[in-house]
C-alpha positions as CSV (number, residue, x, y, z in Angstrom):
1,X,24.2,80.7,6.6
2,X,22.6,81.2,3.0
3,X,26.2,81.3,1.3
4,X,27.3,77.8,3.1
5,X,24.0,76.1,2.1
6,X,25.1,77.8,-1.5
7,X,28.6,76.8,-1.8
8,X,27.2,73.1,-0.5
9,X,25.3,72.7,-3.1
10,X,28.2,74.3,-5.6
11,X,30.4,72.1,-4.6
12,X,28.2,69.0,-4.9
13,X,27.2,70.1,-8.4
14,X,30.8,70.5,-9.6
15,X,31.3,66.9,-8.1
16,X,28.5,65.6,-10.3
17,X,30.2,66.9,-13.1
18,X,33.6,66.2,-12.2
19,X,32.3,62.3,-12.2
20,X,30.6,62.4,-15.3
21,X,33.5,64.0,-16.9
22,X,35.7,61.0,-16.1
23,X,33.1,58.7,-17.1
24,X,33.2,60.3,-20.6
25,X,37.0,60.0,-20.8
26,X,36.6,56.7,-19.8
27,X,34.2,55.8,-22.3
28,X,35.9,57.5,-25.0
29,X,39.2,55.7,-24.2
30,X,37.2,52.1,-24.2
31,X,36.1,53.3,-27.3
32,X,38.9,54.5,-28.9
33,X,40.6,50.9,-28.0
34,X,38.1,48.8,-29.8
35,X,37.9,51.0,-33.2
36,X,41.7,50.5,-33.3
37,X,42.0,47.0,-32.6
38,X,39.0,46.5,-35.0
39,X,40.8,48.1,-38.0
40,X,44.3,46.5,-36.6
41,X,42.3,43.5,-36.8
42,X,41.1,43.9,-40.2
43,X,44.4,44.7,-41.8
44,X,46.1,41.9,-40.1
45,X,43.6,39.9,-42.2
46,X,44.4,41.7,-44.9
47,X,48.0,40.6,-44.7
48,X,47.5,37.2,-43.8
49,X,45.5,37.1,-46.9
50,X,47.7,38.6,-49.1
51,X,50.4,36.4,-47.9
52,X,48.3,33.2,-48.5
53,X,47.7,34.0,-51.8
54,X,51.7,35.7,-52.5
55,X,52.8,32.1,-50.9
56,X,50.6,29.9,-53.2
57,X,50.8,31.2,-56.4
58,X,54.9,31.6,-55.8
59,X,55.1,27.3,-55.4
60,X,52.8,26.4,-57.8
C-alpha cells in the first residue's frame, strides 16, 4: 500500500516537471523568435538605408 501512495506521488512529481519542461521550451522558442526577427528587423533597416542613400547620391 506504502509503494502505490509512493509511485502516486512519483508519478505526479515527474508530471509537474514534465509540464514545466515544456513551458521552458516554449518560452525559449517565443524567445528565440523575437531576438531573430529583432536583428532581421534591424538589418532590413540597414539595407533600406543603405539603398536610400546608394539611390540618391547615384541621380544626383
Amino acid at each position: 500500500m506504502k509503494d502505490k501512495k509512493e509511485n502516486i506521488e512519483y508519478q505526479k512529481t515527474i508530471e509537474k516537471l514534465e509540464i514545466s519542461i515544456k513551458k521552458k521550451k516554449r518560452a525559449n522558442k517565443i524567445l528565440f523568435i523575437l531576438l531573430s526577427s529583432l536583428i532581421l528587423g534591424i538589418i532590413g533597416t540597414f539595407v533600406i538605408v543603405l539603398l536610400n542613400y546608394l539611390v540618391s547620391s547615384f541621380f544626383k
